[in-house]
Backbone as ProteinMPNN parsed JSONL, in Angstrom:
{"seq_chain_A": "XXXXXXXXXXXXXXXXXXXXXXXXXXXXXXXXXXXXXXXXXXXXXXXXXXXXXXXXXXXXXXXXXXXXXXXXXXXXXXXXXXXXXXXXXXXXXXXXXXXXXXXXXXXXXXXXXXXXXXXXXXXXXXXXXXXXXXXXXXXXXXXXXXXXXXXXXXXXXXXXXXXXXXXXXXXXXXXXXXXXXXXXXXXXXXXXXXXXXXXXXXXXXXXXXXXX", "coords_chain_A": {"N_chain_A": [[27.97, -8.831, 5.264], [24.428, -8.41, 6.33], [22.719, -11.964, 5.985], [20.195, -12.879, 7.075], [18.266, -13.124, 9.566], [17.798, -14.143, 12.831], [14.929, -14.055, 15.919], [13.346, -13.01, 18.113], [10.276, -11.633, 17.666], [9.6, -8.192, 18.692], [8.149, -6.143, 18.684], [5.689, -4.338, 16.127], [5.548, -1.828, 14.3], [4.843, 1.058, 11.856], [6.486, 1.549, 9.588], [8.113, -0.914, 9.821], [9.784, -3.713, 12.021], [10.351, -4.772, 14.91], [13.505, -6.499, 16.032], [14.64, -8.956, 18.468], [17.567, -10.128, 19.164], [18.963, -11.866, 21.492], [20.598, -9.82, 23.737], [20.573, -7.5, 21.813], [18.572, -5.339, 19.921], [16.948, -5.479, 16.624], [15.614, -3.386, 14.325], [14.002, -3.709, 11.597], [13.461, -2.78, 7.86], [10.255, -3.938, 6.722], [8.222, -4.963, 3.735], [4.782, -3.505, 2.562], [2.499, -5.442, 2.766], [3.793, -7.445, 4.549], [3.387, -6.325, 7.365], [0.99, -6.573, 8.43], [0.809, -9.505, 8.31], [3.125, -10.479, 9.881], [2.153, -9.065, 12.575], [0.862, -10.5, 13.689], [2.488, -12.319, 14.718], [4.079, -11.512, 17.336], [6.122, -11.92, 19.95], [7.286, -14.29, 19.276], [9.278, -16.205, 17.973], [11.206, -15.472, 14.832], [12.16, -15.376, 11.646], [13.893, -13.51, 9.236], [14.962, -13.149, 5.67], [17.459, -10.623, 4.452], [18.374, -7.35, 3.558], [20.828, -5.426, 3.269], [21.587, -1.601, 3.032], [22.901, 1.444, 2.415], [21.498, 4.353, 3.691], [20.94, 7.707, 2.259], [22.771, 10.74, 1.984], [26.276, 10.961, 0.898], [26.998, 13.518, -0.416], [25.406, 15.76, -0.255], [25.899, 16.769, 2.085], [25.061, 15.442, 4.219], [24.337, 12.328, 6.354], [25.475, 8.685, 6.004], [23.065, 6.036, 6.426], [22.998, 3.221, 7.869], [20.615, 0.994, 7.165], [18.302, -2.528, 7.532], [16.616, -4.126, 5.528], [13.483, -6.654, 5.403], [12.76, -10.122, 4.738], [9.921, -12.567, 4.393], [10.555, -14.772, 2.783], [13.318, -15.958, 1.144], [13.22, -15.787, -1.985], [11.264, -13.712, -1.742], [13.208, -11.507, -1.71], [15.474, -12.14, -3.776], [13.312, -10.98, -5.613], [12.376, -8.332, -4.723], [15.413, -6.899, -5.422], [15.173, -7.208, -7.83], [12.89, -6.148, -8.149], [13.701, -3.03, -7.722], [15.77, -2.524, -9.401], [14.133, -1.026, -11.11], [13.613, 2.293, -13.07], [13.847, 4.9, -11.121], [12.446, 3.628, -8.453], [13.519, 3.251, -6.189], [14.42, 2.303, -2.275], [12.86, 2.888, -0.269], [10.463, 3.644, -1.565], [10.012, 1.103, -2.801], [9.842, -0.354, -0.871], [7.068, 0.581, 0.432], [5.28, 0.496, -2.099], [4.84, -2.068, -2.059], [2.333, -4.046, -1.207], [0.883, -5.771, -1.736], [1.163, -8.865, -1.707], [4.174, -10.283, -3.32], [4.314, -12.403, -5.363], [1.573, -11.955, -6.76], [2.428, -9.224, -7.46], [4.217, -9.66, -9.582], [2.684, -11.282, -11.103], [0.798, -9.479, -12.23], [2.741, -7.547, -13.478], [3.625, -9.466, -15.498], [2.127, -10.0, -17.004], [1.166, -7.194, -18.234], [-0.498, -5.975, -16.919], [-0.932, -2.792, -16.042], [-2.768, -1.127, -14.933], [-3.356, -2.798, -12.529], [-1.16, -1.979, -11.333], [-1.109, 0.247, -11.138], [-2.797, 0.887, -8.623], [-0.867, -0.018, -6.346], [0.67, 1.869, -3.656], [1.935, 4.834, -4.369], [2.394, 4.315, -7.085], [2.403, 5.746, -9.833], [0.575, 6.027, -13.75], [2.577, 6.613, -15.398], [4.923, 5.078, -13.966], [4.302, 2.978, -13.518], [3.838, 1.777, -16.225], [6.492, 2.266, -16.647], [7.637, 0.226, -15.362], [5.949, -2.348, -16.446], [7.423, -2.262, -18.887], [10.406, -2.452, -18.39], [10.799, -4.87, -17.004], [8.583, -7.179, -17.505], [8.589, -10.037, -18.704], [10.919, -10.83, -17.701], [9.701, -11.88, -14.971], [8.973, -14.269, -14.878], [9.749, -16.052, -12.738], [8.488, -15.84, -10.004], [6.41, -14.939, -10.299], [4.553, -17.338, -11.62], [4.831, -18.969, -9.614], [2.375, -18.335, -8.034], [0.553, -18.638, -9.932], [0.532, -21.348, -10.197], [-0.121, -21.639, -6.848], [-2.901, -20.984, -7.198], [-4.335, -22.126, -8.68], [-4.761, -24.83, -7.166], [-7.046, -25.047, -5.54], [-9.955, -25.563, -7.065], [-12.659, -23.178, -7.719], [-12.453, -21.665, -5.339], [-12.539, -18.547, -4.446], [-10.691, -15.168, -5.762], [-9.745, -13.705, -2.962], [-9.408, -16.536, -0.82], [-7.327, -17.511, -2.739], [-5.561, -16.021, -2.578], [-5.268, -16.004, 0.361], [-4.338, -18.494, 0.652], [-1.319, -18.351, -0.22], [-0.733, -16.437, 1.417], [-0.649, -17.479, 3.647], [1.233, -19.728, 3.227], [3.435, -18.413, 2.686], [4.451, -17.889, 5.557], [4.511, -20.425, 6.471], [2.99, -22.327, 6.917], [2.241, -25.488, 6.088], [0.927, -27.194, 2.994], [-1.135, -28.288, 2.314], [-2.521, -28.444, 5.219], [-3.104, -25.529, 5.205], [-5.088, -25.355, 3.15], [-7.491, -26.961, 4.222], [-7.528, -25.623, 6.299], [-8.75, -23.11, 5.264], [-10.947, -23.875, 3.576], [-12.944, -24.967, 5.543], [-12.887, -22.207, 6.776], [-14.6, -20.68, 5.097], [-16.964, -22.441, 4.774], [-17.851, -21.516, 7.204], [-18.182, -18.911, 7.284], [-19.043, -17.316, 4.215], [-19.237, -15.233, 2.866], [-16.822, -14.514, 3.358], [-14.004, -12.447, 2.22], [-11.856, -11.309, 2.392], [-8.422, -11.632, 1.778], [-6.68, -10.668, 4.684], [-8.409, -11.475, 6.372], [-9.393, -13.251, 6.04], [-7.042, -14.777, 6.737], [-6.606, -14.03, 9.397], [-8.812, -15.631, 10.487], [-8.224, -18.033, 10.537], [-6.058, -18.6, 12.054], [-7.297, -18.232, 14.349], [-8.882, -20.605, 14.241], [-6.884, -22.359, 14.215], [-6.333, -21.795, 16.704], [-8.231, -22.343, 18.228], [-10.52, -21.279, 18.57], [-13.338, -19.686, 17.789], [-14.252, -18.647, 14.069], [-15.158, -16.418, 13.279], [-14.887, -13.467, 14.742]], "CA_chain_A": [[26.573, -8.479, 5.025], [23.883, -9.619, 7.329], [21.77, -12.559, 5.049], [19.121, -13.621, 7.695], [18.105, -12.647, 10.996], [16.318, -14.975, 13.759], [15.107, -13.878, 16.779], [11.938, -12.617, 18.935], [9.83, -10.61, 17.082], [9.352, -7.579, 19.451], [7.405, -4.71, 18.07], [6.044, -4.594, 14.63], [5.949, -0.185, 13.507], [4.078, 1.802, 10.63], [7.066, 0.725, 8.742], [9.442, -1.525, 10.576], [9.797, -4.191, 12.836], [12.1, -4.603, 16.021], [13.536, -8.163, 16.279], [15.045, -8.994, 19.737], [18.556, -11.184, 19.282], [19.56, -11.619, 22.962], [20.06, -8.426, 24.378], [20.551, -6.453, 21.173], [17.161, -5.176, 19.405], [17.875, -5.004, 15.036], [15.164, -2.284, 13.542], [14.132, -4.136, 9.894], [12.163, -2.804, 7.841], [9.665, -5.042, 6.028], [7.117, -4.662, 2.858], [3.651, -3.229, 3.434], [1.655, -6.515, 2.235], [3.985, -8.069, 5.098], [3.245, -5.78, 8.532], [-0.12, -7.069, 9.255], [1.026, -11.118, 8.853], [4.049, -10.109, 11.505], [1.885, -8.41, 13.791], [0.1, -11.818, 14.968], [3.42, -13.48, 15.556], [4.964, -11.112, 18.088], [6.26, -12.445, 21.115], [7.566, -15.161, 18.958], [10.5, -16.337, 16.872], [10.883, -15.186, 13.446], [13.412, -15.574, 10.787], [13.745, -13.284, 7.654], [15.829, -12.821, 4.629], [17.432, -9.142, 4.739], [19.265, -6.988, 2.538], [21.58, -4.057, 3.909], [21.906, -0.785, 2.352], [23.038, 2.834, 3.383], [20.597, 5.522, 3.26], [21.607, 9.308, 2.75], [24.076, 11.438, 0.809], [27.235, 12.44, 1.153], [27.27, 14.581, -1.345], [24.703, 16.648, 0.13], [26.267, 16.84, 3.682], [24.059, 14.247, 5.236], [25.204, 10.962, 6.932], [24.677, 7.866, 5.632], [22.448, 5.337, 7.85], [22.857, 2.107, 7.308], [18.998, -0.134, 7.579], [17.936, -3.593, 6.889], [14.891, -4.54, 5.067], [13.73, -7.971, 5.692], [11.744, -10.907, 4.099], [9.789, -13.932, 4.564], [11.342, -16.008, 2.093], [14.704, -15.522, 0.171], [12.311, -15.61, -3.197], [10.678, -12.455, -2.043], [14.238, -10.785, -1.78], [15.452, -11.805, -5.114], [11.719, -10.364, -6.332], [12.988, -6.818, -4.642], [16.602, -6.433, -6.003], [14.821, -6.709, -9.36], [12.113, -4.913, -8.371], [14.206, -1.661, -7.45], [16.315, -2.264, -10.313], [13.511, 0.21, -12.071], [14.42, 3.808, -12.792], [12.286, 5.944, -10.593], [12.229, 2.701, -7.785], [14.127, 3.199, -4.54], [14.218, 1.182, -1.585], [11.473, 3.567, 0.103], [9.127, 3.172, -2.576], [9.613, -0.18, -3.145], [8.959, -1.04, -0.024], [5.414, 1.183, 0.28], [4.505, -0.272, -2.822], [4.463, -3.835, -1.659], [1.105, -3.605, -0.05], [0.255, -7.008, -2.04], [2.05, -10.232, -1.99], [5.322, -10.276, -4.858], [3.744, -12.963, -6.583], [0.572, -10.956, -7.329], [2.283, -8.322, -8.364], [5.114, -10.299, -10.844], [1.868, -11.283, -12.157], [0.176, -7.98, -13.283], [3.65, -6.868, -14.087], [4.115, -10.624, -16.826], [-0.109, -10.12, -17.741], [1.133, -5.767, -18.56], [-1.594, -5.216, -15.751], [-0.983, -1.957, -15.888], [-4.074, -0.508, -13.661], [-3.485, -3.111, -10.811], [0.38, -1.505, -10.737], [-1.574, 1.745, -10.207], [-3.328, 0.686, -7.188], [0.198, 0.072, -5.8], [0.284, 2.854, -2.777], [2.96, 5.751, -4.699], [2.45, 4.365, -8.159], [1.033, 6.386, -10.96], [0.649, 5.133, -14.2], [4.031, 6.553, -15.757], [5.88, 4.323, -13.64], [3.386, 1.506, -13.625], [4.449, 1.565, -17.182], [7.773, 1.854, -16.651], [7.892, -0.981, -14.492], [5.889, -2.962, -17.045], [8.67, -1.969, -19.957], [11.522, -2.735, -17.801], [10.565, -6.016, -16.181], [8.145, -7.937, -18.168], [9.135, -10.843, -18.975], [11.577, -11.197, -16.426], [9.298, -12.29, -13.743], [8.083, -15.556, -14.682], [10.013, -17.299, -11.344], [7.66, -15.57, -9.067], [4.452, -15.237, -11.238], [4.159, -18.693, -12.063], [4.641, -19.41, -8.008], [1.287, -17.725, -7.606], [-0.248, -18.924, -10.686], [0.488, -22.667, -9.066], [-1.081, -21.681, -5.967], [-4.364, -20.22, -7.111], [-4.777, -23.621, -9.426], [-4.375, -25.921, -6.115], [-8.078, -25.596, -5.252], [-10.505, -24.788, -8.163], [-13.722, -22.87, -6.932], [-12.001, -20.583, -4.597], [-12.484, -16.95, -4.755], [-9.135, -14.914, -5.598], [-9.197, -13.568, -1.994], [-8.913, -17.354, -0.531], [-6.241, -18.108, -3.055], [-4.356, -15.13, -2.559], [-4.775, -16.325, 1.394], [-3.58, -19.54, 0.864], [-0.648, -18.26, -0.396], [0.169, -15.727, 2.18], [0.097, -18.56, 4.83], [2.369, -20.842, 2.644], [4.976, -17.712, 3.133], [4.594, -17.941, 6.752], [5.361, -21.392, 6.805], [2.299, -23.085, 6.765], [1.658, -26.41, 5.124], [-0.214, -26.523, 1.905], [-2.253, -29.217, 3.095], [-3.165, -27.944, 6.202], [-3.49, -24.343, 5.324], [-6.442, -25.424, 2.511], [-7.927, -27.02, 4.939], [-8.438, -24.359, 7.703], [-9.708, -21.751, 4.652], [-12.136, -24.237, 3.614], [-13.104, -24.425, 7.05], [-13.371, -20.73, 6.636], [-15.217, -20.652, 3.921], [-18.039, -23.004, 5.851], [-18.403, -20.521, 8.385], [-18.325, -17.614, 6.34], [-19.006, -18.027, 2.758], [-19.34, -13.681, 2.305], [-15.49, -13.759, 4.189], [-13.34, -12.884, 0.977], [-10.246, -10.162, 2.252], [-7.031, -12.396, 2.153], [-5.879, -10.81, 5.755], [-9.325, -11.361, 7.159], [-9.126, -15.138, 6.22], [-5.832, -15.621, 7.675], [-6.732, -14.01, 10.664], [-9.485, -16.294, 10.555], [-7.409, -19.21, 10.264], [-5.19, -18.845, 13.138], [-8.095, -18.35, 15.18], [-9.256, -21.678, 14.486], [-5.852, -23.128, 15.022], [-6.092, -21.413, 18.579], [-9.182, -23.052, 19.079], [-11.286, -20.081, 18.843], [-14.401, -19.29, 16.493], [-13.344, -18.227, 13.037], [-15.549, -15.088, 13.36], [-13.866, -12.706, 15.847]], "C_chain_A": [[25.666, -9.405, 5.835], [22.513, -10.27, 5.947], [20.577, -12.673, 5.873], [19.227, -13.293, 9.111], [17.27, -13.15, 11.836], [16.173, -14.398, 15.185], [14.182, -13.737, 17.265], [11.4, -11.725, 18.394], [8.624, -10.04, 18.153], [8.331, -6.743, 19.773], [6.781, -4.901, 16.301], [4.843, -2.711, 14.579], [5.195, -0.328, 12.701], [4.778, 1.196, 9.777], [7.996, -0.392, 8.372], [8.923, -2.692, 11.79], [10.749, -4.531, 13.821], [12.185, -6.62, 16.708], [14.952, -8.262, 17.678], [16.278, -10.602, 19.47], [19.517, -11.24, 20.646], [19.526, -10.337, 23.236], [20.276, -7.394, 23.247], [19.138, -6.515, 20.436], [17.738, -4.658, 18.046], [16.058, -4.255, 15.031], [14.722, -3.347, 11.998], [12.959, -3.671, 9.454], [11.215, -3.562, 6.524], [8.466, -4.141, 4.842], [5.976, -4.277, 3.632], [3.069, -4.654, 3.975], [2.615, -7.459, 4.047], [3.945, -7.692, 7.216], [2.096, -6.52, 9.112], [-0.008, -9.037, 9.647], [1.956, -11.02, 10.089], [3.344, -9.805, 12.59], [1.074, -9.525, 14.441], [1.159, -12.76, 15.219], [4.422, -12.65, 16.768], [4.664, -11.813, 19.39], [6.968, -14.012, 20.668], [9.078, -15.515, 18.129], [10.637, -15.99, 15.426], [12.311, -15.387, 12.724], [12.751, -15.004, 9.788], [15.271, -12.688, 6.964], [16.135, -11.726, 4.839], [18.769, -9.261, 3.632], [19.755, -5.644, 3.298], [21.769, -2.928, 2.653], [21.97, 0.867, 3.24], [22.242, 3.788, 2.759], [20.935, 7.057, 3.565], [22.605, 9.518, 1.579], [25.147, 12.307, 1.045], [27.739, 13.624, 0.999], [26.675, 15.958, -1.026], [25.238, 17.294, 1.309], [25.765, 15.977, 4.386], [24.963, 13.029, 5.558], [24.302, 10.07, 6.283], [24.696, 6.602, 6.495], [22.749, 4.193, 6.88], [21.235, 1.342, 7.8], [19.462, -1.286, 7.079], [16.375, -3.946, 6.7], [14.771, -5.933, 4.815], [12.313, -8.596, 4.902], [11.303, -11.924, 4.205], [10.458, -15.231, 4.22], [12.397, -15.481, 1.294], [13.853, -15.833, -1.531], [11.878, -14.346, -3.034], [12.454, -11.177, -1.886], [14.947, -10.866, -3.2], [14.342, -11.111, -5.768], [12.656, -8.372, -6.205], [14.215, -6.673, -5.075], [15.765, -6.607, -7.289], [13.468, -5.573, -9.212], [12.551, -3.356, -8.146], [15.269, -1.409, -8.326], [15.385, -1.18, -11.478], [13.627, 1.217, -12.026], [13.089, 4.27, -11.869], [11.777, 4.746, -9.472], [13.121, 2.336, -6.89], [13.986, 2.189, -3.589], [12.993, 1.5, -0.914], [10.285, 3.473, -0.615], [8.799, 2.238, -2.767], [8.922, -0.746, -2.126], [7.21, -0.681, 0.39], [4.606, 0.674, -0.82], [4.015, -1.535, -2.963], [3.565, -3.672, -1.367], [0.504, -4.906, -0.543], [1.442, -8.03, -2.381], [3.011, -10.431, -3.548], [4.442, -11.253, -5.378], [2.673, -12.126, -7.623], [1.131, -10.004, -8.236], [3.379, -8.524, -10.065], [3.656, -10.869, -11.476], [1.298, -10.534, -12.97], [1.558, -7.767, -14.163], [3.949, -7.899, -16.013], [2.661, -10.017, -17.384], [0.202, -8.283, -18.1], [-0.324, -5.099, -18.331], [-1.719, -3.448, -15.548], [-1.609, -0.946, -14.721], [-3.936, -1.252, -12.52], [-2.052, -2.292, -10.237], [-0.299, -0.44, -10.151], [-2.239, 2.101, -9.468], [-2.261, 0.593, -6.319], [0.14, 1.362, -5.017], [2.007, 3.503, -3.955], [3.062, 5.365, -6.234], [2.005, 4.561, -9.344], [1.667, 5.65, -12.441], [1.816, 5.533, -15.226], [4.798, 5.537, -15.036], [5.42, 3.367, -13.638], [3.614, 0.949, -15.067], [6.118, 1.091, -17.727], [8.329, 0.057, -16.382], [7.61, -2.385, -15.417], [6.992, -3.0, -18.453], [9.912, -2.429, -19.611], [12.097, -4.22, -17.128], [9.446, -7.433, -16.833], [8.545, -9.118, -18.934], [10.655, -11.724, -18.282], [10.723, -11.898, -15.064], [8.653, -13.529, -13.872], [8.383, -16.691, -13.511], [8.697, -16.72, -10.44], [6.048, -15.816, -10.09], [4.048, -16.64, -11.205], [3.906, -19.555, -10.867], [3.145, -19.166, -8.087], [0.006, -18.166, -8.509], [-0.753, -20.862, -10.554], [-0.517, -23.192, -8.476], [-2.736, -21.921, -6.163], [-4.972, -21.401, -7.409], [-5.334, -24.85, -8.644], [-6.131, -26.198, -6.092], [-9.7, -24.285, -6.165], [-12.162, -24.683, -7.354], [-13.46, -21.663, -5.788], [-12.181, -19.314, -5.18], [-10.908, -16.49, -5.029], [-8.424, -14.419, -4.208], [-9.243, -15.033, -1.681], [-7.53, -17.923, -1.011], [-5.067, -17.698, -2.619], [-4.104, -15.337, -0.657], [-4.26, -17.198, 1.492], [-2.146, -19.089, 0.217], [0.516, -17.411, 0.552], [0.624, -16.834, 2.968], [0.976, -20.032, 4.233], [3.494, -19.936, 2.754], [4.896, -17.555, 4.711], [4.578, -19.216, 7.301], [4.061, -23.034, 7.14], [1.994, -24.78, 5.961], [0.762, -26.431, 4.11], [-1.603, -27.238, 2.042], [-3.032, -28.713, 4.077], [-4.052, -26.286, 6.215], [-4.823, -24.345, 4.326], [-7.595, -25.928, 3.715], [-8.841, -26.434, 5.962], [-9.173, -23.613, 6.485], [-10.828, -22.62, 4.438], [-13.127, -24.377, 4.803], [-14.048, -22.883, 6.862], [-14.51, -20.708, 5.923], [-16.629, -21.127, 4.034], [-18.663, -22.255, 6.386], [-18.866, -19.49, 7.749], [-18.052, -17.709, 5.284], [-18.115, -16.714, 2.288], [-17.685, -13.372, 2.71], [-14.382, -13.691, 2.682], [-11.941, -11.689, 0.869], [-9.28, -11.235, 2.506], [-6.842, -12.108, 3.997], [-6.725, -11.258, 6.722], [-9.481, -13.312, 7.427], [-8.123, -15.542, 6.795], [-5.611, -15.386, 8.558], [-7.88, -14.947, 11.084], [-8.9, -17.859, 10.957], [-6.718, -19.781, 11.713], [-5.855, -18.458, 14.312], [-8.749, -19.475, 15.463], [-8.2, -22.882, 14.979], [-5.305, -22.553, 16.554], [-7.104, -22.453, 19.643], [-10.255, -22.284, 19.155], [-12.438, -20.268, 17.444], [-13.55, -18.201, 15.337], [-14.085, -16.712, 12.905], [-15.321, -14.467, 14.811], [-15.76, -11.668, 16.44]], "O_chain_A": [[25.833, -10.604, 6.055], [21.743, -9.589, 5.269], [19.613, -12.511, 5.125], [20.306, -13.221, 9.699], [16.087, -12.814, 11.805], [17.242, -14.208, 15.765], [13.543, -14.713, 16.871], [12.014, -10.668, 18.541], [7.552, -10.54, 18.493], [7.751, -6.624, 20.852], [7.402, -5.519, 15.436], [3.636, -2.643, 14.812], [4.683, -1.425, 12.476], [4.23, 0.346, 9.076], [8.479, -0.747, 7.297], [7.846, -2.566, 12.374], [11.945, -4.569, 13.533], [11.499, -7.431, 17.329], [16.008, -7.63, 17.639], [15.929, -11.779, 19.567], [20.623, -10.708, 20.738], [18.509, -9.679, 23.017], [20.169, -6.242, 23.666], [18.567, -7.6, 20.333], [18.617, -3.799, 17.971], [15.299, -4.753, 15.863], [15.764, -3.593, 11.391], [11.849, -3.8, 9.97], [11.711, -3.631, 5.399], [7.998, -3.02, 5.041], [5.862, -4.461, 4.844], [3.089, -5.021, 5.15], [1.8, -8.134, 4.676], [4.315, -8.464, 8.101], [2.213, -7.06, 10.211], [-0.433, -9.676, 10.61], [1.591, -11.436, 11.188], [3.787, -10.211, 13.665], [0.676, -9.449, 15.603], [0.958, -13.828, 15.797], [5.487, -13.187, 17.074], [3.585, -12.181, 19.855], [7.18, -14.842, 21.552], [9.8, -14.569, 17.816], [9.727, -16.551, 14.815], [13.381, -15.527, 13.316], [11.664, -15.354, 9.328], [16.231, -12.094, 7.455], [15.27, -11.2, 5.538], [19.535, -10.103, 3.163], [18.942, -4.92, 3.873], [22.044, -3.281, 1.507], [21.367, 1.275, 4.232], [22.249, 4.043, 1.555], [21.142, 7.557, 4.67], [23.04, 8.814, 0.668], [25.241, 13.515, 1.263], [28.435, 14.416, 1.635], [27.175, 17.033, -1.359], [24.951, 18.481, 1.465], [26.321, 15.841, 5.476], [26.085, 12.824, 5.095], [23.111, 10.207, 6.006], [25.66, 6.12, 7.089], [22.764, 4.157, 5.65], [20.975, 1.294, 9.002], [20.5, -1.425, 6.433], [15.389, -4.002, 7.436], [15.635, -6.528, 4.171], [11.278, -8.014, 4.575], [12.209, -12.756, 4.153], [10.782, -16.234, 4.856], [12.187, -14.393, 0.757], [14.756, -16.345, -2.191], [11.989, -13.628, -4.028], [12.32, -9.966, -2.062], [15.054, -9.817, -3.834], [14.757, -10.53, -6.77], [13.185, -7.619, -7.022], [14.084, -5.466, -5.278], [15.9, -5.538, -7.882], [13.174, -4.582, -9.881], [11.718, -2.487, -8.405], [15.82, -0.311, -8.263], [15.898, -0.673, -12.476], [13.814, 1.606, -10.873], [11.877, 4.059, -11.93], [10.546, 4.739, -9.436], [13.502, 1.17, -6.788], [13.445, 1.148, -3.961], [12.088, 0.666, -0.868], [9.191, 3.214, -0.114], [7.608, 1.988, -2.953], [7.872, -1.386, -2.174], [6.342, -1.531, 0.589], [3.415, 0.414, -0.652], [3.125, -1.998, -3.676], [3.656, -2.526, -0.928], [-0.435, -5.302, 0.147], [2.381, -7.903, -3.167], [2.509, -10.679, -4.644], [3.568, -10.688, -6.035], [2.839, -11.78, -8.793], [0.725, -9.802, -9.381], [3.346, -7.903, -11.127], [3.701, -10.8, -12.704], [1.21, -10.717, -14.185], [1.511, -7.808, -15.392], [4.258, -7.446, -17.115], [2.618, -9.597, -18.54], [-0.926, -7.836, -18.308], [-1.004, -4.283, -18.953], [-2.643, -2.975, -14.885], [-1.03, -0.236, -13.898], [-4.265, -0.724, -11.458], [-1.85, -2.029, -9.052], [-0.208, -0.143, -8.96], [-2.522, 3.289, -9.307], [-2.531, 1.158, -5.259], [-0.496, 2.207, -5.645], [2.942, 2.746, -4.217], [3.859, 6.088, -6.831], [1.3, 3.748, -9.941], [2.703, 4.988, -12.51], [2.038, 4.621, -16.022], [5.555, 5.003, -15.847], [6.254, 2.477, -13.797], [3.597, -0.275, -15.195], [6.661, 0.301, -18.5], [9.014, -0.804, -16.936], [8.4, -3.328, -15.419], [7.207, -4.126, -18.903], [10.605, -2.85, -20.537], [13.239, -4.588, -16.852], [9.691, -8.594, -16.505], [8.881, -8.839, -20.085], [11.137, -12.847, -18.434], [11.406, -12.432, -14.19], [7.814, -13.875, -13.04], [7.758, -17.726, -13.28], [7.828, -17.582, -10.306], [5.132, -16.605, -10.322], [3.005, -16.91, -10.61], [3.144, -20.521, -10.838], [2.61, -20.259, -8.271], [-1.168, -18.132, -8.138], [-1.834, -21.424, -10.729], [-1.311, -24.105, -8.697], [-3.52, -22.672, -5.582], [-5.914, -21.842, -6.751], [-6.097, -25.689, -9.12], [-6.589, -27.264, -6.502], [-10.144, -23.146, -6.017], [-12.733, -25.556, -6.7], [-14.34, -20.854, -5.494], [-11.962, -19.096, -6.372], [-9.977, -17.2, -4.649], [-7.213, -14.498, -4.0], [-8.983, -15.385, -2.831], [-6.739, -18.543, -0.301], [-4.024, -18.293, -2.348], [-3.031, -14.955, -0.189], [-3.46, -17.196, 2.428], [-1.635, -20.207, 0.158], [1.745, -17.465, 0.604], [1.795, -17.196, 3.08], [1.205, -21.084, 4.83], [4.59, -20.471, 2.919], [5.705, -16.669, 4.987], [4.623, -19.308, 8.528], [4.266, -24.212, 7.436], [1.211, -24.68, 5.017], [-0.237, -25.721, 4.226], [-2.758, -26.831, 1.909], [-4.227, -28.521, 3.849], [-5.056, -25.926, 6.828], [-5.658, -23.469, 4.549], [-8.514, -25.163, 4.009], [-10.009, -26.541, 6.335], [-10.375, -23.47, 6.71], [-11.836, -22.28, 5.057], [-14.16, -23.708, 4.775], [-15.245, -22.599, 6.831], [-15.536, -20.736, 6.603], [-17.517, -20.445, 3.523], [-19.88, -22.13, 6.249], [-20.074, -19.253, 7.728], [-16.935, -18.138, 4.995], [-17.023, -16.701, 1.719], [-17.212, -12.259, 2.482], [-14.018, -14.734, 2.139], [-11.289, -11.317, -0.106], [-9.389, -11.775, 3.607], [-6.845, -13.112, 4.709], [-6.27, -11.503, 7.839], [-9.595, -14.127, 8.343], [-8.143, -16.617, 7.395], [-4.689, -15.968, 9.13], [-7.898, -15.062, 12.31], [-9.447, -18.599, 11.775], [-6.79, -20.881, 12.261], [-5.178, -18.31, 15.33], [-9.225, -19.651, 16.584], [-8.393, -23.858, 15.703], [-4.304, -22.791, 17.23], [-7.044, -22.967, 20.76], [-11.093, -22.69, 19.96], [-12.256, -20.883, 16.393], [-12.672, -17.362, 15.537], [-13.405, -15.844, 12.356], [-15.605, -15.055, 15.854], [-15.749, -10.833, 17.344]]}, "name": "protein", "num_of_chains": 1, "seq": "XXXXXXXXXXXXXXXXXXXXXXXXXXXXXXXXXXXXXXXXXXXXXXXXXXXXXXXXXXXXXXXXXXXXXXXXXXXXXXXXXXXXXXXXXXXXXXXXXXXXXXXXXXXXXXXXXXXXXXXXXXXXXXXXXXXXXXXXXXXXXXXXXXXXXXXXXXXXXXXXXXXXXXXXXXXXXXXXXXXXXXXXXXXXXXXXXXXXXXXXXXXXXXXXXXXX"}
């Protein structure tokens, strides 16, 4: 089974990204919440967690494909084997429903958030239920990650927190990465989308003005 995959991150897809290991190119495909942080490191090195599985049915006549779906940190891969342990929670769904950082959502799911599950892109609120019935109380490793974070610097909006957290899964320092948002935050008080701050961010660690 392949655990981890490093290499040049090539391309980054609607739902997939193409990682370049010498001359072969692997296909992985990644959470929503995690396409737009990838797409400012291409041309670069990357390393993520991955999980293999075959897609298709034999039963039907069809062939079955093998993929890999990949992850920042080996925390957000344990998160998905429990999160697709829910009935009615595939690997296709799971991954479309990511569209916000696992911690976030092991939090609604421990707090029986119900209504933020059903902002989830494909999840209505039968399964947003489900999910809370099935899993609740199980997720306090991740939740409590996030509940950590947010604590670190009191006064922050929840989009800054929830940015300082993305760029602590992309490898950031925790030190440094408060830093640049406050920074941010200077410049632009009104700036309050998570991806908008951490494109912000790595504009100032270019050297560049934090407003684009």
């Amino acid at each position: 089974m392949i655990a981890k995959i490093s290499g040049t991150l090539a391309e980054v897809a609607k739902a997939a990204v193409l990682i370049e290991v010498g001359e072969i190119g692997y296909e992985v495909m990644v959470p929503g919440y995690a396409l737009e942080l990838l797409a400012s490191k291409i041309g670069q090195q990357v390393s993520l967690y991955t999980l293999e599985y075959l897609e298709g049915s034999l039963a039907t006549g069809g062939n079955l494909v093998p993929r890999l779906i990949g992850f920042m940190h080996s925390e957000e891969r344990a998160f998905f084997e429990r999160f697709t342990s829910v009935k009615g929670v595939g690997m296709r769904k799971a991954l479309k429903a990511l569209s916000m950082p696992i911690s976030r959502v092991a939090s609604a799911i421990e707090a029986k958030d119900s209504k933020l599950l059903q902002s989830l892109p494909g999840v209505g609120r039968r399964l947003a239920d489900q999910m809370v019935a099935e899993l609740a109380g199980k997720m306090d490793e991740f939740a409590l990650e996030a509940a950590a974070q947010r604590g670190d610097s009191s006064g922050w909006a929840q989009g800054h927190s929830e940015a300082l957290e993305i760029l602590l899964q992309l490898g950031e320092r925790r030190s440094d990465a408060q830093e640049l948002i406050e920074r941010v935050r200077q410049v632009d008080p009104k700036m309050d989308r998570p991806e908008e701050i951490v494109q912000a961010v790595y504009r100032l660690k270019a050297g560049q003005s934090a407003i684009s």
